[in-house]
N, C-alpha and C positions, 0 to 999 in steps of 0.2 A: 437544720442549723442555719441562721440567719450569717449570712456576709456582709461584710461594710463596704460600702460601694466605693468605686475610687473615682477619683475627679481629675480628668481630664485637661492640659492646659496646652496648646501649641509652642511650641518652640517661642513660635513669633510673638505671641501673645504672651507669655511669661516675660519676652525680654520687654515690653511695654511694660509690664505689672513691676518689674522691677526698678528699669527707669524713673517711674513714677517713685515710688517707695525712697529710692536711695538713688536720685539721680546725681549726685557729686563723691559717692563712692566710687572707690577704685580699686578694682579685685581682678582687672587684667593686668598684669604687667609684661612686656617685650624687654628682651634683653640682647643686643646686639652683638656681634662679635668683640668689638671692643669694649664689652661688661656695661655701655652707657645702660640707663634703665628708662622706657616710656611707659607711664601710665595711665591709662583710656577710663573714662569715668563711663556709668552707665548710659547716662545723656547721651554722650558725644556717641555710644555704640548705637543706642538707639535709631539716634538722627543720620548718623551716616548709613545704616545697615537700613533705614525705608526711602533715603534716596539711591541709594545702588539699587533697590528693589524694582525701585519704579524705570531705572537706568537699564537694567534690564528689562522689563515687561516691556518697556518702548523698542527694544530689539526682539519680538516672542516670544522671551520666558514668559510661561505660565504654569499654574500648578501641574502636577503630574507630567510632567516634563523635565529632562536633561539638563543641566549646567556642567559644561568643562570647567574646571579652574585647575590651571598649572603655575604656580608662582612659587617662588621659594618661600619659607616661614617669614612672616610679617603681618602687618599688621591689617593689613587690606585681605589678606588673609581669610582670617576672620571678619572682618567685616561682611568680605561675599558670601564667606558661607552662610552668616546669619541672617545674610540679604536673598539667600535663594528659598532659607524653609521661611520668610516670611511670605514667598510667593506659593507655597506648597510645594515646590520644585526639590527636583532632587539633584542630589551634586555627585558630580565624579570625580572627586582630587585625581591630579594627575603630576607626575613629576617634570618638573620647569625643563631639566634638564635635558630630556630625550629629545634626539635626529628628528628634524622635522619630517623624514618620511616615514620613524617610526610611530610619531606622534599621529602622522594624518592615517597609516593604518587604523590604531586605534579609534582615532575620531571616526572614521570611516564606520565602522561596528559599533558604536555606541550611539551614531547619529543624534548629539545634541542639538538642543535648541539656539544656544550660545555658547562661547570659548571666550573663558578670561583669561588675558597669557598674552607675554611679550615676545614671542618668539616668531622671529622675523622670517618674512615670505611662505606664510602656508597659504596651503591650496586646498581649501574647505569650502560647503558650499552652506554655511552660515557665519551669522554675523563674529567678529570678534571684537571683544572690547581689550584695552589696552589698559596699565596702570594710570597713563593720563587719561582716558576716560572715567577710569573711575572715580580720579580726581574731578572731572568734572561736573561728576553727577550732583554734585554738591547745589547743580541749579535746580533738582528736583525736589519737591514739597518734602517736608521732612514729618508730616504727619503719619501718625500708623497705616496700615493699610487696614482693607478688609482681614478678616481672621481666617488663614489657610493651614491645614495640616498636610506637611509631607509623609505622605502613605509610607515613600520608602527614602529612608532620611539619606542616604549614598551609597554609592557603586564602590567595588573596588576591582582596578584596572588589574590585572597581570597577565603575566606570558606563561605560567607556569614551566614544565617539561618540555612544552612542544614548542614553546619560541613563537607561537600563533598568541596573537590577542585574546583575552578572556573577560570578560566582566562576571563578578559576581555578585549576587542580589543580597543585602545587607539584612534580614528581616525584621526591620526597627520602624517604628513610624515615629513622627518629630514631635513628640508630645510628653512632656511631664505628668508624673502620677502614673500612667497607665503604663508602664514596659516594666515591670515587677523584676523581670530576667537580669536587665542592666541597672537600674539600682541595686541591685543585689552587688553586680559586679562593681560597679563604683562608689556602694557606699550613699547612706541617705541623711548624712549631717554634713556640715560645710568644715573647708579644710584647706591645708595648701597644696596643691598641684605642681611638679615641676616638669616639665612637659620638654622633655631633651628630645625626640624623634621627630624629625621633619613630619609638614604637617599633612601632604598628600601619601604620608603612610598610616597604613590603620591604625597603628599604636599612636602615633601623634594626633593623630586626630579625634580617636574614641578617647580621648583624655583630656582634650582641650577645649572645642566648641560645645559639647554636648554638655560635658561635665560644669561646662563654667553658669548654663543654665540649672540643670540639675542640684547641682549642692547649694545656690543661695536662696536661703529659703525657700524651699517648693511649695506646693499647693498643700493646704493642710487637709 
């Protein structure tokens, strides 16, 4: 019996195919604590998420490699993480919040490439970019990149029982069409998403970045 083949499309690359398509649509929207509402057209994700990329690569990111990001839910947020699987890199949300020496354990065990995170005076032996950096990156080319698939789309941090740091391995790669398991879980027609769980937890996350690829129009 004959199978219908599926078609493969990177994270990174979809979010170009869709920019293109509908680049003054607006299907992200942020809601701040005080209920104001921002919403990010596909352009402006596009173009901010291949100079954070490049903002990174100019610190080591590269495919098949580590990104920390510790921030609270916003909008830079996303941006970095659509900016790491455009490099094939894989991300490790981590929560903003944590003791900078419980942080640098972790970081210490995960041995990223880069840390994106504002929190003052760590003692890491790679780069860190800051929220003003990322604002800066804005001087970088806002062209797409080469086309990279992240093998393994993110980590997830915890201490489980033992109160020791833990990562564990996600088994997803960053690509639309091909992970049959989590379309299944999220659903393969587009829709609205409300995304209440901070976003360096699994639930806020497997519902926000991925999905916001995934449900608008996917690869036929």
């Amino acid at each position: 019996m004959a199978t219908e083949s599926v078609v493969e499309t990177s994270y990174g690359k979809r979010l170009t195919e869709i920019a293109a398509e509908r680049p003054d649509d607006v299907d992200l929207i942020m809601v701040a604590r005080d209920g104001t509402e921002r919403g990010t057209s596909w352009r402006e994700l596009e173009k901010r998420a291949n100079q954070i990329a490049r903002a990174l690569e100019a610190r080591g990111a590269v495919q098949g490699e580590i990104v920390a990001l510790a921030m609270p839910t916003c909008l830079d947020h996303i941006l970095t993480t659509l900016a790491i699987w455009k490099l094939g890199a894989t991300l490790l949300p981590v929560r903003h919040d944590l003791p900078a020496w419980e942080f640098e354990r972790l970081i210490d065990m995960a041995k990223p490439r880069v840390i994106v995170a504002d929190i003052a005076e760590l003692r890491v032996d790679c780069p860190v970019m800051s929220r003003s950096d990322l604002g800066a990156s804005a001087m970088y080319s806002a062209d797409p990149l080469p086309d990279r698939v992240s093998e393994c789309v993110n980590l997830i941090a915890s201490s489980g029982s033992t109160g020791r740091p833990k990562l564990i391995v996600v088994p997803a790669r960053g690509v639309v069409g091909g992970d049959v398991q989590s379309m299944s879980a999220r659903g393969d027609s587009e829709a609205t998403v409300l995304v209440a769980s901070p976003l360096y937890h699994v639930n806020g996350f497997s519902f926000a970045a991925p999905t916001l690829l995934e449900r608008v129009g996917g690869p036929s």
